[in-house]
N, C-alpha and C positions, 0 to 999 in steps of 0.2 A: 824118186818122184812120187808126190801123190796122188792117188788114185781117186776118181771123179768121188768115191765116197767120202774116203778120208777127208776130202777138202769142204765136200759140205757139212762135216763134220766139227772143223776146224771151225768154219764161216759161223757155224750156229753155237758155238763156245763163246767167238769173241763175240758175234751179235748180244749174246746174253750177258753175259761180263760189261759190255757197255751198256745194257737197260739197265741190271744193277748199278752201274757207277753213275747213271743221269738218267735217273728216273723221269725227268723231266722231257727227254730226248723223243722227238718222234721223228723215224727214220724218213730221209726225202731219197728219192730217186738217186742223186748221184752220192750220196752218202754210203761210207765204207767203214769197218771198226778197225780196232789195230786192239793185240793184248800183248804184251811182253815182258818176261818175265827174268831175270838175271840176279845179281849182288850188287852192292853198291862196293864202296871203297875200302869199307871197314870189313865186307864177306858176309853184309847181312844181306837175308835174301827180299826182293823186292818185287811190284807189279809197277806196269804202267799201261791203263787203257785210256785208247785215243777214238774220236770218232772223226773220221775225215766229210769234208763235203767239197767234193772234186779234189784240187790240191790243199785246200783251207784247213788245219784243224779246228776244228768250232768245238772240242771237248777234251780236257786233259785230265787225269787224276792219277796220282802216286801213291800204291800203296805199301805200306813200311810195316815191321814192329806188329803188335796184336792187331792194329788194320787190318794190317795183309793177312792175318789168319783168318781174321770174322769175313771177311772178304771172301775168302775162299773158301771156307766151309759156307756161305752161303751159297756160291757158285755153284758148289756138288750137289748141295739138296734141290736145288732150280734148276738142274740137268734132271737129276732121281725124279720131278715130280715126274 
């Protein structure tokens, strides 16, 4: 289980992973992110950040292939700032 830190932790990854994926996005009240990360079919590795508003998703994006590395190296350096 984790711990009350760990989790605002976790909240503040995917919150930022979703500013990066819709920079457009300004968070409402009942709005939540979602980041998940896995392989696809073929074993390449992949991302997908959501942004929920209640049960709605109102944002999707998949990332794949050098995406997903620019993706994520940018992730790191937006935590590091």
């Amino acid at each position: 289980m984790d711990t009350p830190g760990e989790e605002r932790w976790l909240s503040a990854l995917r919150d930022r992973a979703a500013a990066l994926a819709f920079p457009e996005w300004q968070p409402g009240d009942d709005d939540w992110t979602s980041l998940y990360t896995s392989f696809d079919e073929e074993g390449a590795p992949l991302t997908e950040v959501a942004v929920y508003r209640g049960h709605e998703r109102i944002h999707f994006r998949r990332y794949t292939g050098q995406e997903l590395t620019a993706f994520w190296i940018r992730l790191v350096n937006k935590i590091s700032e």
